[in-house]
C-alpha positions as CSV (number, residue, x, y, z in Angstrom):
1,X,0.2,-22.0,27.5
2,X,3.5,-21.3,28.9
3,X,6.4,-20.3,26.5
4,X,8.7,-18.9,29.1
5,X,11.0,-20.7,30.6
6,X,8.7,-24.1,30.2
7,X,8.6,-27.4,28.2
8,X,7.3,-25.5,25.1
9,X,8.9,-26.6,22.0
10,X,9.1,-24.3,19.0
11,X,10.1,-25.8,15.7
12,X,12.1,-23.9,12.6
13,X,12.6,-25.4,9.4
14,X,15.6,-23.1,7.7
15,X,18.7,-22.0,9.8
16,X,19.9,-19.4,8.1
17,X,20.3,-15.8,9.1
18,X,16.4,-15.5,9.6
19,X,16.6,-18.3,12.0
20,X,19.8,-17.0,13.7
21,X,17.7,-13.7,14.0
22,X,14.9,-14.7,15.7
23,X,16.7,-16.7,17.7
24,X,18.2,-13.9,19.6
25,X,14.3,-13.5,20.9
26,X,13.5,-16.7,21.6
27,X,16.9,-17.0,24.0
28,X,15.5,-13.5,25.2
29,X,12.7,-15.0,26.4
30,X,14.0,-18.5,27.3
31,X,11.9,-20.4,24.5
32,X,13.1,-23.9,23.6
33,X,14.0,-24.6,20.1
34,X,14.8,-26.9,17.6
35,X,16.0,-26.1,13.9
36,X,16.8,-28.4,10.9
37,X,18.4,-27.3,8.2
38,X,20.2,-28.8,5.2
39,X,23.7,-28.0,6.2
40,X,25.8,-28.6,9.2
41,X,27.6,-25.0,8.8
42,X,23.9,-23.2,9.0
43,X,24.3,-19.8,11.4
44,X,21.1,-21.1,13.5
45,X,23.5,-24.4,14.5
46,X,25.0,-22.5,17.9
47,X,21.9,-20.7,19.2
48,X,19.2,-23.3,19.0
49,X,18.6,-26.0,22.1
50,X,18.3,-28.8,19.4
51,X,20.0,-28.5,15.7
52,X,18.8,-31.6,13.4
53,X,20.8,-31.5,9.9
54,X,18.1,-32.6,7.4
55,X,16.7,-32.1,3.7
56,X,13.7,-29.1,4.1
57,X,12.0,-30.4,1.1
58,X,11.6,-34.7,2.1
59,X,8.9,-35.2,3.4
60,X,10.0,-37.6,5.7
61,X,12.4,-35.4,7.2
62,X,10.6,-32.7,7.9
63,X,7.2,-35.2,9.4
64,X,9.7,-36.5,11.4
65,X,10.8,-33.2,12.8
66,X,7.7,-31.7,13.4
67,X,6.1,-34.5,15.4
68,X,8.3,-33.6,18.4
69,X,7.6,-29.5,18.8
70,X,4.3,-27.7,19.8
71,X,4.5,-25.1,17.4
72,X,6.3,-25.5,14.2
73,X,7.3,-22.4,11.7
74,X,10.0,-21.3,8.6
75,X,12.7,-19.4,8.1
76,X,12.0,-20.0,4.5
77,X,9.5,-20.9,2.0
78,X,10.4,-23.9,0.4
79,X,10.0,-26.7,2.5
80,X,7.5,-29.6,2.2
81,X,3.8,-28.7,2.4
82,X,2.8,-32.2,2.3
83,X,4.4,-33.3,5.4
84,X,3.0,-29.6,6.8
85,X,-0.2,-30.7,6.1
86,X,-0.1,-34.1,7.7
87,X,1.9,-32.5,11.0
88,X,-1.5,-30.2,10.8
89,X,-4.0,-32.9,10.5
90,X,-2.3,-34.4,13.4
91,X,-2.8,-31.7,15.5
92,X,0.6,-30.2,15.0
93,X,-0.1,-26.1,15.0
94,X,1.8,-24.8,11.8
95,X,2.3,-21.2,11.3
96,X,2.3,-20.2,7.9
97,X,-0.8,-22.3,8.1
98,X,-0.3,-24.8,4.9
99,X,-3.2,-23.4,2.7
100,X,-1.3,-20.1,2.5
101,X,1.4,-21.7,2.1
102,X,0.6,-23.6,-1.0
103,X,-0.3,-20.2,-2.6
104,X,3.0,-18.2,-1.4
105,X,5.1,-21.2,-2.3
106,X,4.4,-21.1,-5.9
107,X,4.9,-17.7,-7.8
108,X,2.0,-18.8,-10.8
109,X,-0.8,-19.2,-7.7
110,X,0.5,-16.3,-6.0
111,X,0.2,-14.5,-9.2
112,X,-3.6,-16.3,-9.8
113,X,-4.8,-15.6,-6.4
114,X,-4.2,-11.9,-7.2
115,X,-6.5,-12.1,-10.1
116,X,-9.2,-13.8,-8.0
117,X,-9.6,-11.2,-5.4
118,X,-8.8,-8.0,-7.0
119,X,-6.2,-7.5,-5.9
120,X,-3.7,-5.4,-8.0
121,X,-0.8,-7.0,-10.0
122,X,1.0,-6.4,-13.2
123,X,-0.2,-8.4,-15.9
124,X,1.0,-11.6,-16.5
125,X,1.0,-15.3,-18.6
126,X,1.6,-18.8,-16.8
127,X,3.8,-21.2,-19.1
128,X,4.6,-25.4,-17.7
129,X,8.2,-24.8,-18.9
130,X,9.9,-21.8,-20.4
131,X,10.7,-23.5,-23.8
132,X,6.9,-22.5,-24.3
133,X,7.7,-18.4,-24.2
134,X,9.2,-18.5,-27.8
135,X,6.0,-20.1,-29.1
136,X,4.1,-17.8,-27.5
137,X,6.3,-14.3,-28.6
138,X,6.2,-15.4,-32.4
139,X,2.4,-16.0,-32.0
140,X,1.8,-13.1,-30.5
141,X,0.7,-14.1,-26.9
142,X,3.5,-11.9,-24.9
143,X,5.5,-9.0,-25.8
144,X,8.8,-7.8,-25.3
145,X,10.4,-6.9,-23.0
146,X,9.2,-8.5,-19.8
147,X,10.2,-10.3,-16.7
148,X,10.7,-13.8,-16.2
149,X,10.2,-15.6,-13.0
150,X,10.6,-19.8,-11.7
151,X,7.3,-20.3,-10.3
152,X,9.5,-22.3,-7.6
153,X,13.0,-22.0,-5.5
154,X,13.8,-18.4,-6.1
155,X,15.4,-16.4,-3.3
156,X,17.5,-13.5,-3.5
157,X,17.6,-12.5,-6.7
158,X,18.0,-15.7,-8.0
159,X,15.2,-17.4,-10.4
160,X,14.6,-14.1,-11.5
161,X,15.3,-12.1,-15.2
162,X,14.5,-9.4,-16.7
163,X,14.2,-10.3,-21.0
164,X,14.6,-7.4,-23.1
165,X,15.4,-9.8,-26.7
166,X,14.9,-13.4,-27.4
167,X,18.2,-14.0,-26.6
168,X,18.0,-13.3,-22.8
169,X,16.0,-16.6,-22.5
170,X,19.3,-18.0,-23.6
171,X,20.2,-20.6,-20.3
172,X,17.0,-19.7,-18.6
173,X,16.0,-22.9,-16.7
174,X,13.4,-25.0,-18.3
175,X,10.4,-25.2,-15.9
176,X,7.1,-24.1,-14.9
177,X,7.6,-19.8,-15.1
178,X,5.5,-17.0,-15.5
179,X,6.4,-14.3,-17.4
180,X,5.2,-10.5,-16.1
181,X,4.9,-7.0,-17.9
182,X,7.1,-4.8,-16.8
183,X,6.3,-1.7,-14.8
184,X,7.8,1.4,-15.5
185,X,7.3,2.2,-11.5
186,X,8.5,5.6,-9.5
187,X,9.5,3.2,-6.0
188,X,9.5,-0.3,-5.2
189,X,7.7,-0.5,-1.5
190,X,7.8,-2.6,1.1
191,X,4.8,-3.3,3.8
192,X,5.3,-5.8,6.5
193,X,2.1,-7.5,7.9
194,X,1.4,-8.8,11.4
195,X,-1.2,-11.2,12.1
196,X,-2.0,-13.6,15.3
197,X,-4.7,-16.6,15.5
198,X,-7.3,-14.5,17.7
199,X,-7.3,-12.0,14.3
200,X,-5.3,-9.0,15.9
201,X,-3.3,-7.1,13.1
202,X,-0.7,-4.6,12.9
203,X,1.4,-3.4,9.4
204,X,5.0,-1.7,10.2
205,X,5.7,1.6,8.3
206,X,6.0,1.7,4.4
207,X,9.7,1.1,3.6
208,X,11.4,2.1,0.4
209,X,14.1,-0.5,-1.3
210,X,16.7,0.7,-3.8
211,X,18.1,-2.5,-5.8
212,X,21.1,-3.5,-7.5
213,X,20.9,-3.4,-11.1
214,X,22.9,-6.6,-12.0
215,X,22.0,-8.8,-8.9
216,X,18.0,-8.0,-8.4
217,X,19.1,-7.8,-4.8
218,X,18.2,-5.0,-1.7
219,X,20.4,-2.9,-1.4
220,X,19.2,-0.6,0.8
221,X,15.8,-0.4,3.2
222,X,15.0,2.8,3.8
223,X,12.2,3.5,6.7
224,X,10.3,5.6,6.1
225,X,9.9,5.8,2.8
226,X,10.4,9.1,1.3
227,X,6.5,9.0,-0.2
228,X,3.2,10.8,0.2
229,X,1.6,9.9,3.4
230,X,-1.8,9.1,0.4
231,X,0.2,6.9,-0.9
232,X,2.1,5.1,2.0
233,X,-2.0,4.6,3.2
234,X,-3.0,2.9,0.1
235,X,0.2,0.7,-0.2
236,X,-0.6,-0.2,3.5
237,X,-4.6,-1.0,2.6
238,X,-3.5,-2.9,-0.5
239,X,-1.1,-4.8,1.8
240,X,-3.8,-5.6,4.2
241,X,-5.9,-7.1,2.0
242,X,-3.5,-9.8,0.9
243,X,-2.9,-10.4,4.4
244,X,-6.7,-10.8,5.1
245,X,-7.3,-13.0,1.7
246,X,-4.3,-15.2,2.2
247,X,-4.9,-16.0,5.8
248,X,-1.8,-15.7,7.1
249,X,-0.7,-16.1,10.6
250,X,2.7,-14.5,11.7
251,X,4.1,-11.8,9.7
252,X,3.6,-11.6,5.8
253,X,5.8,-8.9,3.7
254,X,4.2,-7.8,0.9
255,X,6.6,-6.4,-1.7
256,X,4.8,-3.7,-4.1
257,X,5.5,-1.2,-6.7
258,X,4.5,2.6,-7.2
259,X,3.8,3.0,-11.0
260,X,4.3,6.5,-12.7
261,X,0.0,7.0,-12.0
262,X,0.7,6.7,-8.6
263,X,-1.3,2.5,-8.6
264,X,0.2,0.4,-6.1
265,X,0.3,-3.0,-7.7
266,X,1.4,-6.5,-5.5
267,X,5.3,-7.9,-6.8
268,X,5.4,-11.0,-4.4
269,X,5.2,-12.1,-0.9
270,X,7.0,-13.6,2.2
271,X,5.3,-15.3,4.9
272,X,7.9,-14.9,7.4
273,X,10.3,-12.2,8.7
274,X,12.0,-10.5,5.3
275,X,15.2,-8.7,4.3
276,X,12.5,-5.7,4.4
277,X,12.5,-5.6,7.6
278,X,15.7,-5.8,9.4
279,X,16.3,-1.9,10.0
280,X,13.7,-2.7,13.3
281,X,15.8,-4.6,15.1
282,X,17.9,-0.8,15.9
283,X,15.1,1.3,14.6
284,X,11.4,0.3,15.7
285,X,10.0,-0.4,19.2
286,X,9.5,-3.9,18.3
287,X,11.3,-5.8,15.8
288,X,9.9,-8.1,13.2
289,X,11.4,-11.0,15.1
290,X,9.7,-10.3,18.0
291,X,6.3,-9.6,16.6
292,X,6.5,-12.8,14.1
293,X,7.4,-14.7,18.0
294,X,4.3,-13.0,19.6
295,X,2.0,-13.3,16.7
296,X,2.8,-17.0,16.9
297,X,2.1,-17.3,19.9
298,X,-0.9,-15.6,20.1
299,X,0.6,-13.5,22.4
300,X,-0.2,-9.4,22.3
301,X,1.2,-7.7,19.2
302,X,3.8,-5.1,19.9
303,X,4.5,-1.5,18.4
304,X,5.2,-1.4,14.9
305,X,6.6,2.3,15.1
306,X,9.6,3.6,14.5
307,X,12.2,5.3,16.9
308,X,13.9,6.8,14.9
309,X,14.7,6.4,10.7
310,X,16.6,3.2,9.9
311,X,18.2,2.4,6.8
312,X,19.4,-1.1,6.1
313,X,22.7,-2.0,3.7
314,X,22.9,-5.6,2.7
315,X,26.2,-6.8,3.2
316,X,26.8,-9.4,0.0
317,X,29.7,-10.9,-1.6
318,X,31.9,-9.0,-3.9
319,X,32.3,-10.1,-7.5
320,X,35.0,-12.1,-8.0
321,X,35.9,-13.7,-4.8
322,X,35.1,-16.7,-3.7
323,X,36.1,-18.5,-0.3
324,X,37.2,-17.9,3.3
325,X,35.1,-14.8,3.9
326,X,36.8,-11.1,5.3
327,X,35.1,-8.2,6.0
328,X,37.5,-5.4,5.1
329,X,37.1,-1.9,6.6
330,X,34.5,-3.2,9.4
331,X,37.0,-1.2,11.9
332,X,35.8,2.1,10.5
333,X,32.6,1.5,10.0
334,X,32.6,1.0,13.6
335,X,33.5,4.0,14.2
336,X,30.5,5.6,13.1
337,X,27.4,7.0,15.1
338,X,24.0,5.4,15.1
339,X,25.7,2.2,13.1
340,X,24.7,-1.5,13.8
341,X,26.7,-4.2,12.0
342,X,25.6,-7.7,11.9
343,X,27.4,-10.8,10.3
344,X,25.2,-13.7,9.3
345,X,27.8,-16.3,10.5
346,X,28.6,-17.8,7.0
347,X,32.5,-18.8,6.6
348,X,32.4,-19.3,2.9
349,X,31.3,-15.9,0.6
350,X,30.7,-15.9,-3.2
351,X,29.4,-13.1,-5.3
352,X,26.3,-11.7,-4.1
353,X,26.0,-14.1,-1.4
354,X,24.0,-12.2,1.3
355,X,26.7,-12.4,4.0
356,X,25.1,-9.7,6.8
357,X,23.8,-6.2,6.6
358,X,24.1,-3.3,8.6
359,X,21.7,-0.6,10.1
360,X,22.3,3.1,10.4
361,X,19.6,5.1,12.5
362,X,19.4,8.6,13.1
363,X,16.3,11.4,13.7
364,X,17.5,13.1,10.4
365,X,16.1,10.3,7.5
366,X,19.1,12.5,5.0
367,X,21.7,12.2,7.3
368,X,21.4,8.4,7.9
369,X,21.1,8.1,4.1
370,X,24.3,9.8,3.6
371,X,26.1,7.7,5.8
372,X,24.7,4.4,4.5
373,X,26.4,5.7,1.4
374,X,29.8,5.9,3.3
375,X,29.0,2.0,4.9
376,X,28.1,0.5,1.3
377,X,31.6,2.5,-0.2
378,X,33.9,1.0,2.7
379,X,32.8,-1.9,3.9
380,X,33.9,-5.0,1.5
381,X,33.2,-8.6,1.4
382,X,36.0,-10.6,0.3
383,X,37.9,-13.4,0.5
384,X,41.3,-14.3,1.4
């Protein structure tokens, strides 16, 4: 088929700063698009061909979307599989295909479809709604402390806490949640898997991610990470075989954690391009926007390696503002060598809203993490 320049229609569901991202290849490559997205103000709105406002998770909405494209694909996970899977039986090509989907979608069959194929995961319990945890703690069934988790609709930090006492259950949501052990782990890793429909496969370099404490948020993405090569290999098989298991088409990040023994245990997934990964766009020879467009497409898989090191700062909203976004200090961050800003296009900020991030690459992996320490001290997201 012809992408290039042609009547080829490519679909999005989710125009947020994924979207916008990977539409900078598709207009680099003259590929028609169409995005829908919940809200008129979404970043994708001024660089797609077509822009449909519309709910991701009615069905309707998003059947009726899809009929019209040739390929359709996400920006983000929750979006409705049933109208996926009838766009699929139609003939519609869907990439996440909808099976994986299903699994990735929910964090308790994520969780279960580790179990089932060995693959390693900290140990955890599935609960309908979290009002059951208390029952469970005074009978003995879970321990504290340990991590809670929505099976559904987390992103970013969100859906997401860590409970050390009964109390921190105290205006948890009440719905279907698993609760996981936690790990005292060395690293939290990061491998990012590319797969096409004629089964070729390529994995970017292990990255490293250092987290804020209060927000469960990326901070930083460093590449490489600063691991035993033993080790980067066996996060990298263990990501694999998720990839091969889950059936996957496009690119898959596979978030893991290094435990004091060295294990590499699976965290979650993301079927689609992933905050891991943004350092490529400056720092590897093909970015993960690129490679999820040719894996898509079933077109050849480019190189996952790396130019040069690349660390990534997220860019999020300060505490306590709220409003008509600034970015203070971006004039001397400017100034610096080897550093990348990009803005997400979102006018309104609130604390720890993911607003943009910015990429610092150098030869020297120290040197580029020192000055990603000067970016993350000067650079502010305010309001006015």
């Amino acid at each position: 088929m012809n992408y290039f320049s042609s009547d080829f229609k490519l679909g999005i569901l989710g125009g947020g700063q994924l979207g916008k991202m990977l539409l900078y290849e598709t207009r680099k490559w003259d590929i028609y698009t169409k995005v829908m997205d919940a809200s008129n103000q979404a970043p994708c709105r001024l660089a797609c061909n077509e822009f449909v406002v519309g709910n991701l998770m009615d069905f309707d909405a998003v059947y009726g979307f899809g009929k019209n494209v040739d390929v359709l694909t996400i920006e983000i996970e929750n979006v409705n599989i049933d109208a996926l899977e009838k766009l699929e039986d139609e003939g519609i090509t869907v990439y996440p295909p909808t099976q994986s989907l299903r699994t990735i979608q929910n964090k308790a069959k994520q969780k279960l479809f580790y179990r089932d194929h060995g693959i390693p995961t900290a140990d955890f319990s599935r609960f309908a709604y979290t009002s059951e945890i208390k029952e469970s703690l005074a009978n003995g069934g879970i321990e504290l402390p340990f991590v809670w988790k929505a099976a559904q609709f987390g992103y970013d930090g969100q859906g997401v806490k860590i409970v050390r006492k009964l109390e921190d259950l105290n205006g948890v949501p009440n719905v279907e949640c698993i609760t996981e052990e936690m790990i005292p782990f060395k690293n939290e890793l990061a491998v990012i898997v590319a797969r096409s429909p004629k089964g070729e496969v390529k994995t970017y370099p292990v990255v490293e991610m250092e987290f804020h404490p209060e927000a469960n948020q990326v901070e930083y993405v460093l590449c490489p990470a600063r691991i035993e090569e033993k080790i980067a290999e066996k996060a990298q098989a263990v990501a694999l075989k998720v990839s091969e298991h889950i059936g996957h088409i496009g690119l898959l990040a596979v978030e893991l954690f290094q435990t004091q023994k060295n294990e590499i245990l699976v965290n979650e997934v993301a079927p689609r391009p992933h905050n891991s990964g943004h350092y490529s766009i400056e720092a590897s020879y093909t970015n993960q926007f690129e490679q999820h467009l040719r894996a898509i497409l079933n077109l050849p898989l480019g190189s996952t390696e790396s130019k040069v090191a690349g660390i990534m700062v997220n860019l999020v909203g300060s505490e306590g503002h709220t409003g008509d976004v600034v970015y203070e200090n971006m004039e001397f961050v400017l100034k610096m060598s080897g550093v990348t800003p990009h803005i997400y296009g979102k006018k309104q900020t609130r604390p720890f809203r993911k607003m943009g991030h910015v990429t610092i690459v150098d030869k020297d992996m120290e040197k580029a993490r020192e000055v990603a320490q000067k970016v993350k001290e000067s650079i502010k997201v305010i309001s006015k």
